[in-house]
Biopython code that builds the backbone (N, CA, C, O; Angstrom):
import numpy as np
from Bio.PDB.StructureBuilder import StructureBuilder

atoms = [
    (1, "UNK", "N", (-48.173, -7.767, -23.022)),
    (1, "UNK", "CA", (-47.560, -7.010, -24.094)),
    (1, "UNK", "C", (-47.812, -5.527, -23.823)),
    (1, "UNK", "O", (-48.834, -4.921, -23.501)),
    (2, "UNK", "N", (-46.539, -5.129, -24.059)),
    (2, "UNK", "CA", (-46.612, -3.341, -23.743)),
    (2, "UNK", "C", (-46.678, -2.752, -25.498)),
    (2, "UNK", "O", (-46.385, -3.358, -26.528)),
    (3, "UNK", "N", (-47.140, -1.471, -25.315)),
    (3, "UNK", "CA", (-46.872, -0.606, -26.321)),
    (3, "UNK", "C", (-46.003, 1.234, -26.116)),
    (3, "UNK", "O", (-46.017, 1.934, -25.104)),
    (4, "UNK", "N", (-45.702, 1.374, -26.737)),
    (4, "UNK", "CA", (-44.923, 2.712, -26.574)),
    (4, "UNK", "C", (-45.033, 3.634, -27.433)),
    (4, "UNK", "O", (-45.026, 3.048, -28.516)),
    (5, "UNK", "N", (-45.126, 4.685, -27.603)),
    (5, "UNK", "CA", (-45.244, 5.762, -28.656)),
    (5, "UNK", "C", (-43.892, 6.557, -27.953)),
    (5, "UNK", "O", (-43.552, 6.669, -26.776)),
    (6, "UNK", "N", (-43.383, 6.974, -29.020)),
    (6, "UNK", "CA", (-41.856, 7.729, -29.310)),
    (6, "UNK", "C", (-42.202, 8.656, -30.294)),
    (6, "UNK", "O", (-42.371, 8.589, -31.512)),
    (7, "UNK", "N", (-42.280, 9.781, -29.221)),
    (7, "UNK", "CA", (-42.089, 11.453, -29.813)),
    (7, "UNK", "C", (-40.767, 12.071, -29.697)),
    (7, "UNK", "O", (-40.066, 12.374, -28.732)),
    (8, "UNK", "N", (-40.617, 12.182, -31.117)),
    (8, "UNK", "CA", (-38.906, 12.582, -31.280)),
    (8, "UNK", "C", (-39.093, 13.834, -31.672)),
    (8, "UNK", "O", (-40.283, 14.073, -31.874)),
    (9, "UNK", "N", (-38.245, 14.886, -31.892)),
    (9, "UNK", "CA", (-37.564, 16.298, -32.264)),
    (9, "UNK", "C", (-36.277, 16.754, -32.538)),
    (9, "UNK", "O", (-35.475, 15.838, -32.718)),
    (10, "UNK", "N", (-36.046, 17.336, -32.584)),
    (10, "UNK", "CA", (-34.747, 18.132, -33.191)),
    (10, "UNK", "C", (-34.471, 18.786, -31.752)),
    (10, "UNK", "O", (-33.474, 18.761, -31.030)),
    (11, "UNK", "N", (-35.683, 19.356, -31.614)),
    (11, "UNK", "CA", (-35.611, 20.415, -30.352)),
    (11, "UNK", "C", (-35.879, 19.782, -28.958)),
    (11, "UNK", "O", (-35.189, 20.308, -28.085)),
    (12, "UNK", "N", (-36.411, 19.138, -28.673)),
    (12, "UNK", "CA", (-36.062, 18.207, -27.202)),
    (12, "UNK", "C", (-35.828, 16.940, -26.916)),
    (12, "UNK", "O", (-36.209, 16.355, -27.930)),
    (13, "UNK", "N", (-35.328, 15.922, -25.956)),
    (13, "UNK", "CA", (-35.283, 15.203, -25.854)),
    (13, "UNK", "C", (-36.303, 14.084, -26.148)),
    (13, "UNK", "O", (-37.465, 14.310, -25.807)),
    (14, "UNK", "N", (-36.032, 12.968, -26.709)),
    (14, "UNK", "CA", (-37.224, 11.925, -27.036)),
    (14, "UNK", "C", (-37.852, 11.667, -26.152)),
    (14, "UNK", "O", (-37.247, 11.170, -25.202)),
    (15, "UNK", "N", (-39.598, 11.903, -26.001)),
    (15, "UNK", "CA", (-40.397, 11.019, -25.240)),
    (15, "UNK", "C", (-40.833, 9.865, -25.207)),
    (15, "UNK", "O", (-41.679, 9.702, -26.087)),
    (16, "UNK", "N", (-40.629, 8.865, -24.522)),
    (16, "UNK", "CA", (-40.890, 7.651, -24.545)),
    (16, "UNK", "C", (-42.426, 7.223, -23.771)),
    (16, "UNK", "O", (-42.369, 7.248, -22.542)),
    (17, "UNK", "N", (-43.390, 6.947, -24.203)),
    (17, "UNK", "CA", (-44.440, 6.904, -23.144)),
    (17, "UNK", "C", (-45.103, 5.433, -22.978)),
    (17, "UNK", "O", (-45.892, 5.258, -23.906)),
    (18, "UNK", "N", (-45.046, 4.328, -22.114)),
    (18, "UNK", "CA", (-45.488, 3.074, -22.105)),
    (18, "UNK", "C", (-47.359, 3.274, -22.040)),
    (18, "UNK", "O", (-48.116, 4.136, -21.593)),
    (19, "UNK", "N", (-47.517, 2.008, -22.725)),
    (19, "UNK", "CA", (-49.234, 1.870, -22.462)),
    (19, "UNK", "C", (-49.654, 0.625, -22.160)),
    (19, "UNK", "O", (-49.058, -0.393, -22.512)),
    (20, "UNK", "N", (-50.774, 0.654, -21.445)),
    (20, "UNK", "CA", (-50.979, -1.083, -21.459)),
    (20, "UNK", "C", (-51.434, -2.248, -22.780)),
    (20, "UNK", "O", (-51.402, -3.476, -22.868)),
    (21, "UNK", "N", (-51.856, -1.135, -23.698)),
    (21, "UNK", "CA", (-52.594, -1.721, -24.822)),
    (21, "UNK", "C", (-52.488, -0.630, -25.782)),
    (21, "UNK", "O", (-52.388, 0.586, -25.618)),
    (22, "UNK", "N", (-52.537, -1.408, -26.889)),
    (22, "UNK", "CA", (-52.742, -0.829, -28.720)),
    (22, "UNK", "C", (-53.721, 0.187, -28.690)),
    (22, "UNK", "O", (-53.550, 1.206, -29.360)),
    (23, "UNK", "N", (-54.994, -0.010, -27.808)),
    (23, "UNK", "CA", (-55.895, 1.228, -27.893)),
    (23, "UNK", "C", (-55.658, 2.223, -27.378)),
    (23, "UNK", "O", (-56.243, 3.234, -27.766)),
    (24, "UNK", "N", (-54.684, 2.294, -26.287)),
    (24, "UNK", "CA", (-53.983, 3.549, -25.245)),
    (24, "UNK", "C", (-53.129, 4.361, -25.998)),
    (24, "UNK", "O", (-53.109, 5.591, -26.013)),
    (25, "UNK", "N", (-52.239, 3.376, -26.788)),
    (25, "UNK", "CA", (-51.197, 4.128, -27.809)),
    (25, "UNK", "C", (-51.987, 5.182, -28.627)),
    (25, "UNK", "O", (-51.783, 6.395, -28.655)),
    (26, "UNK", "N", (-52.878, 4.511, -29.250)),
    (26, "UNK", "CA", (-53.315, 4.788, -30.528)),
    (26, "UNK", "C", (-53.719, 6.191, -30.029)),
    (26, "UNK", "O", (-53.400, 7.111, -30.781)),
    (27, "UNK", "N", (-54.581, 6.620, -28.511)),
    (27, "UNK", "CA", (-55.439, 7.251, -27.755)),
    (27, "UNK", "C", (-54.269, 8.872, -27.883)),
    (27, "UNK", "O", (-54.559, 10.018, -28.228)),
    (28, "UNK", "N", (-52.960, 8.274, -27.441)),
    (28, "UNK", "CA", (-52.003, 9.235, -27.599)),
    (28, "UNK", "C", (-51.793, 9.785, -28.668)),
    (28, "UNK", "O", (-52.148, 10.950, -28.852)),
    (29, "UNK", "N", (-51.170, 9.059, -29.605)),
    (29, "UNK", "CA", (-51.334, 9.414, -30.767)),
    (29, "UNK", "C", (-51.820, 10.743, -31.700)),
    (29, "UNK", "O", (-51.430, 11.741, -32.307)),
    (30, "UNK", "N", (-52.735, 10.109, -31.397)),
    (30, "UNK", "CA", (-53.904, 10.942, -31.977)),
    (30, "UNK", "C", (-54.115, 12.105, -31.283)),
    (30, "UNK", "O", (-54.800, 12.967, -31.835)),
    (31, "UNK", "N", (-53.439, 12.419, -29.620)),
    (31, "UNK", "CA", (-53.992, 13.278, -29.243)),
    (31, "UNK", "C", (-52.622, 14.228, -29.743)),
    (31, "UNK", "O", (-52.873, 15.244, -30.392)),
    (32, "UNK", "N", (-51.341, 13.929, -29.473)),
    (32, "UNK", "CA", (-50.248, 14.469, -29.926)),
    (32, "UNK", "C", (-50.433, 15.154, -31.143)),
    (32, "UNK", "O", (-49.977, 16.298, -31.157)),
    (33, "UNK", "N", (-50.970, 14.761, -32.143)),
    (33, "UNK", "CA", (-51.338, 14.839, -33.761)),
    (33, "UNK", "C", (-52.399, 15.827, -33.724)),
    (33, "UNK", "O", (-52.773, 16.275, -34.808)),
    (34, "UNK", "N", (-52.835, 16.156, -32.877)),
    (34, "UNK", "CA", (-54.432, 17.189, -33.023)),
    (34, "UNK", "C", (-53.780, 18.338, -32.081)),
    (34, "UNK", "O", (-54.147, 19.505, -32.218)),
    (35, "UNK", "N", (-53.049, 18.066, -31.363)),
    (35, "UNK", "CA", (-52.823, 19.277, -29.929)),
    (35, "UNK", "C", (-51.928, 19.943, -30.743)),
    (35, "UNK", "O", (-52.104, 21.148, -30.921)),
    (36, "UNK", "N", (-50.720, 19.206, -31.431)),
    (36, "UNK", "CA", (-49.660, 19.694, -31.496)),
    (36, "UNK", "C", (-48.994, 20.074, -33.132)),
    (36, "UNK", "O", (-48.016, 20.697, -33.548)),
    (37, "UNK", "N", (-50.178, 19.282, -33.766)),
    (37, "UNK", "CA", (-49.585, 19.203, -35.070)),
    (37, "UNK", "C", (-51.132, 19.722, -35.705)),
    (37, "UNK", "O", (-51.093, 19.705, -36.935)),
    (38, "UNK", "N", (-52.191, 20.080, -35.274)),
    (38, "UNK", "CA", (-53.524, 20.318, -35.900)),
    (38, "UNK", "C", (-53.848, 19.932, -37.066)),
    (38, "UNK", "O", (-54.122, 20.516, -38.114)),
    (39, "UNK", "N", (-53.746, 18.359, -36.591)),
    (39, "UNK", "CA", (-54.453, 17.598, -38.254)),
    (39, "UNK", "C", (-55.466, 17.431, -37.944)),
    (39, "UNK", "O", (-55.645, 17.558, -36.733)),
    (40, "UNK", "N", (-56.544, 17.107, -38.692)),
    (40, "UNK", "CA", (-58.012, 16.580, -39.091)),
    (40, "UNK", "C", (-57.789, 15.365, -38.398)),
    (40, "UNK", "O", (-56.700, 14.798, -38.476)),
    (41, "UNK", "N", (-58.969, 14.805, -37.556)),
    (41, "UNK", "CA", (-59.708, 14.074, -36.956)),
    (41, "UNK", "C", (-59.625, 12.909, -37.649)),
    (41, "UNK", "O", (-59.379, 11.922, -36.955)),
    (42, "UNK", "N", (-59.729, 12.775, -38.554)),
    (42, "UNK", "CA", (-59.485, 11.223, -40.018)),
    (42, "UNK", "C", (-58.331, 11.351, -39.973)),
    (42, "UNK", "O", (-57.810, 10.382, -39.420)),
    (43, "UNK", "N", (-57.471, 12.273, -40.367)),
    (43, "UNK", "CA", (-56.168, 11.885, -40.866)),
    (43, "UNK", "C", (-55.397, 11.164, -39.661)),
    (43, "UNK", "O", (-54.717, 10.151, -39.824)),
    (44, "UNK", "N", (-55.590, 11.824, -38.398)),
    (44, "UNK", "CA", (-54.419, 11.356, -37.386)),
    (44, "UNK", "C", (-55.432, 10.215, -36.944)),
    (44, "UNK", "O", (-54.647, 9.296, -36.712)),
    (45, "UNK", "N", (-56.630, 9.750, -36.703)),
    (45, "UNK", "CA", (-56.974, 8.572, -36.637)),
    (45, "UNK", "C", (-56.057, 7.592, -37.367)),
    (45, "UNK", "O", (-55.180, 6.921, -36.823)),
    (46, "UNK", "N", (-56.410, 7.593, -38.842)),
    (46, "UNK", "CA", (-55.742, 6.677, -39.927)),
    (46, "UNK", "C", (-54.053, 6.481, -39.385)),
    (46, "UNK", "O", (-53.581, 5.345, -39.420)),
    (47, "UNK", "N", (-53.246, 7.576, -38.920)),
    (47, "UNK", "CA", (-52.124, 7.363, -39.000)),
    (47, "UNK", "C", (-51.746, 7.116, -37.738)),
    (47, "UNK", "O", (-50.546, 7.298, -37.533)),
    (48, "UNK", "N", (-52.479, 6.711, -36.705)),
    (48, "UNK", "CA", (-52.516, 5.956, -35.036)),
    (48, "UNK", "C", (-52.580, 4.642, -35.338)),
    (48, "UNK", "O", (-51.939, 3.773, -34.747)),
    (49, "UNK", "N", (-53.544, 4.409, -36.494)),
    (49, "UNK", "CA", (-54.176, 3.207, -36.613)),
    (49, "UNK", "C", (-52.538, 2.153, -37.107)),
    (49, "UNK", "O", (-51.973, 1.187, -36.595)),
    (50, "UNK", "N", (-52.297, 2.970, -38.284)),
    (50, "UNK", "CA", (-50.654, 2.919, -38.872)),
    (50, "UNK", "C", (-49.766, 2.351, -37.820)),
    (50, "UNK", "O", (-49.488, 1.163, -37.654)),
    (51, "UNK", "N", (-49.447, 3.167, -37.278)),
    (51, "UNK", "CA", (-48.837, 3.186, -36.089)),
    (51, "UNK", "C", (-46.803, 3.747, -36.060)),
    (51, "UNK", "O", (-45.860, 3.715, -35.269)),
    (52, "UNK", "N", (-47.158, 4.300, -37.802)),
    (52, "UNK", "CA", (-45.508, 4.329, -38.318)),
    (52, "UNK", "C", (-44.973, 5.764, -38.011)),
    (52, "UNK", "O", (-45.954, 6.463, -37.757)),
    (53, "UNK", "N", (-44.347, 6.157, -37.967)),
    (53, "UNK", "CA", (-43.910, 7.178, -37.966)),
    (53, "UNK", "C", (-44.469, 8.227, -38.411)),
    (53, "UNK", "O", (-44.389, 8.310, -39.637)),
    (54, "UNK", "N", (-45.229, 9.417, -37.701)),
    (54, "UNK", "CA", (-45.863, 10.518, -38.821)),
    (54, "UNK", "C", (-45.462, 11.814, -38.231)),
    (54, "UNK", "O", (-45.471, 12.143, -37.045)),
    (55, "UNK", "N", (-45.051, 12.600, -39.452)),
    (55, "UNK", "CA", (-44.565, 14.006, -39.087)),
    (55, "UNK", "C", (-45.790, 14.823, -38.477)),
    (55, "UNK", "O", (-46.850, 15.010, -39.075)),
    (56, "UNK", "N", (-45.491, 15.280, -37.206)),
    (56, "UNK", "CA", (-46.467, 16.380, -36.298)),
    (56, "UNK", "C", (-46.750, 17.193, -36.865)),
    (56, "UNK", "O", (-47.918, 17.313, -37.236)),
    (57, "UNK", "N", (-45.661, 18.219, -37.213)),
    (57, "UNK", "CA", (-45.722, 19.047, -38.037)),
    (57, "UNK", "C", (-44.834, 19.389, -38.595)),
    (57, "UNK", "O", (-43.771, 19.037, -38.084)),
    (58, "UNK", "N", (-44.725, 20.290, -39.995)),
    (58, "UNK", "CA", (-43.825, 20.744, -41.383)),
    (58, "UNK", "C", (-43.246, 21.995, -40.802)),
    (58, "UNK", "O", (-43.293, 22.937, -41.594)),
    (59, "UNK", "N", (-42.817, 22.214, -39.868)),
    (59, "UNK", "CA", (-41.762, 23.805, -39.252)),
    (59, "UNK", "C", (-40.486, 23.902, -39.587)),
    (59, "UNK", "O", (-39.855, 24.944, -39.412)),
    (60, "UNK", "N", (-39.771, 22.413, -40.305)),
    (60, "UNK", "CA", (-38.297, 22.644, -40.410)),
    (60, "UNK", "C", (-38.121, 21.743, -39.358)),
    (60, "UNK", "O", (-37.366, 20.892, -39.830)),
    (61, "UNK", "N", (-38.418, 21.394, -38.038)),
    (61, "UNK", "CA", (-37.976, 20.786, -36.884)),
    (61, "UNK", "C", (-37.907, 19.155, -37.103)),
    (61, "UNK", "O", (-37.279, 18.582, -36.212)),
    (62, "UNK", "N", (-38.521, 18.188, -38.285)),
    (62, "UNK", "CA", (-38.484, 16.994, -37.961)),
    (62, "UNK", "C", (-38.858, 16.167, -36.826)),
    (62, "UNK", "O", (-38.320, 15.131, -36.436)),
    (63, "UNK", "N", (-40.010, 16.875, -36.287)),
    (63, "UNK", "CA", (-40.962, 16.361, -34.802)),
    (63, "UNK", "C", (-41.918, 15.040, -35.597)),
    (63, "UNK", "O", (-42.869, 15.196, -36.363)),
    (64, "UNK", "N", (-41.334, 13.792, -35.146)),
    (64, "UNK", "CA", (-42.544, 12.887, -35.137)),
    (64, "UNK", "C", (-42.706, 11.844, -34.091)),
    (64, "UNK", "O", (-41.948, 11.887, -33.122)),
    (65, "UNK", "N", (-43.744, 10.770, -34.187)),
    (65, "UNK", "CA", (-44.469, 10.295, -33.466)),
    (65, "UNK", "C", (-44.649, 8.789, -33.844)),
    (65, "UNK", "O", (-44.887, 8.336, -34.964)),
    (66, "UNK", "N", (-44.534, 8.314, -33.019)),
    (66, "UNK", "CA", (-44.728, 6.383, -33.633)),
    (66, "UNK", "C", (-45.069, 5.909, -32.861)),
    (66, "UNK", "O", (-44.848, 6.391, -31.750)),
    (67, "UNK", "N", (-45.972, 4.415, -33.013)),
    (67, "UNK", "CA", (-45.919, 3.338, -31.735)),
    (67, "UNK", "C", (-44.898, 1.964, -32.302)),
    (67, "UNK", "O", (-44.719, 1.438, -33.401)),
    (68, "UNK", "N", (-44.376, 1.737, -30.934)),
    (68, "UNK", "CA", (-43.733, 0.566, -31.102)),
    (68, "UNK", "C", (-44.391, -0.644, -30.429)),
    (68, "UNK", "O", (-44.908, -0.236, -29.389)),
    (69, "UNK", "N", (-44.561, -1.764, -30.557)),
    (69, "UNK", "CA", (-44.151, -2.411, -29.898)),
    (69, "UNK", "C", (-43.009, -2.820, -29.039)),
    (69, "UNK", "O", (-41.807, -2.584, -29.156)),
    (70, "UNK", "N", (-43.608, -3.422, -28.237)),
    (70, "UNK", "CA", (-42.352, -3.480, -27.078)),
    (70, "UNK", "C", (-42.340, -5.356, -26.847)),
    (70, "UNK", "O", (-41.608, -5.833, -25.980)),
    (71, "UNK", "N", (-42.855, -5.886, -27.358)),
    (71, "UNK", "CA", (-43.200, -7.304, -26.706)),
    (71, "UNK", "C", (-41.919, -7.912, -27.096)),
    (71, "UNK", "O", (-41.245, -7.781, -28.118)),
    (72, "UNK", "N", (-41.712, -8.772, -25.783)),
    (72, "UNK", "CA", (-40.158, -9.301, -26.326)),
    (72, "UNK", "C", (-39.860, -10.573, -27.415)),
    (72, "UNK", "O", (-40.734, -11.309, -27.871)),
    (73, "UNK", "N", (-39.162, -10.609, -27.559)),
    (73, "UNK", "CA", (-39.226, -11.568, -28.646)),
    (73, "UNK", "C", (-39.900, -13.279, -28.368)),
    (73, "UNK", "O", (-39.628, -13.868, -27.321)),
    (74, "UNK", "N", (-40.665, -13.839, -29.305)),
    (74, "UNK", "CA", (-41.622, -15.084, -28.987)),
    (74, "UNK", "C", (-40.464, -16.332, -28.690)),
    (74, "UNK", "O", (-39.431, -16.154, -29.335)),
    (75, "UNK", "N", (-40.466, -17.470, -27.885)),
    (75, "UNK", "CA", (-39.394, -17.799, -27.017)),
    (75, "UNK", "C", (-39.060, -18.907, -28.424)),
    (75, "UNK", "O", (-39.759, -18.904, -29.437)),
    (76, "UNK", "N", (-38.252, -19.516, -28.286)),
    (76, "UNK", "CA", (-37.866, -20.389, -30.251)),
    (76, "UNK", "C", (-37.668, -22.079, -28.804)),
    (76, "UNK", "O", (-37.087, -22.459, -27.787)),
    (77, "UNK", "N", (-38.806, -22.486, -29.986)),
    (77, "UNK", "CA", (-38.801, -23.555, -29.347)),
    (77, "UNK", "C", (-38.337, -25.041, -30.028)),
    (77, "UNK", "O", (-39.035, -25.609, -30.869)),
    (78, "UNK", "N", (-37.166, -25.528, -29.575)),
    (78, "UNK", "CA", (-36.345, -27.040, -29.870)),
    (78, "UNK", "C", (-36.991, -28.129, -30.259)),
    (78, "UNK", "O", (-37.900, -28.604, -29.578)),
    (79, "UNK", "N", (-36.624, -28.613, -31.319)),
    (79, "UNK", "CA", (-37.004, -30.217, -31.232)),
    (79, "UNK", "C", (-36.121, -30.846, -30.746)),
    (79, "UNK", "O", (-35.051, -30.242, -30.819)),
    (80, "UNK", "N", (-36.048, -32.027, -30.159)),
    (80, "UNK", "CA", (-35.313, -33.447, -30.644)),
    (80, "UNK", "C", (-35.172, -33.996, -30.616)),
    (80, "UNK", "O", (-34.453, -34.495, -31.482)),
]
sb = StructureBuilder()
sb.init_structure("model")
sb.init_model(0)
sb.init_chain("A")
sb.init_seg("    ")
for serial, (resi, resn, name, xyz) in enumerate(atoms, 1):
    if name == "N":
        sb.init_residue(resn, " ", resi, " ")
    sb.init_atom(name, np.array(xyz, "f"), 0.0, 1.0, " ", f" {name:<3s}", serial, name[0])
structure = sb.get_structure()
């Protein structure tokens, strides 16, 4: 199972970044959220942990940040 965080903007193209694991995402996250958006240490923890969509920052631009999952769908298995 992969994970992905998707940094979107107004102003550049979407970044898409793969990870091997939930803790790598989260690792990004959080760093995106402190470098770029200078939240508190708790807050962008809590909202890695989330993993939903959170605004970077309030400039007018609509810059945010999410993890997705990527795992493909679980295979549907037949009776009969």
């Amino acid at each position: 199972m992969t994970f992905q965080t998707v940094h979107q903007s107004l102003s550049f193209d979407t970044i898409i970044t793969s990870h091997p694991h939930r803790l790598s995402a989260e690792a990004h996250m959080i760093k995106v959220l402190r470098e770029y958006g200078d939240w508190p240490q708790d807050a962008a923890v809590d909202a890695a942990r989330a993993g939903k969509a959170a605004l970077v920052r309030d400039d007018g631009d609509s810059e945010t940040i999410e993890i997705r999952d990527d795992a493909p769908d679980a295979p549907t298995i037949q009776r009969r």
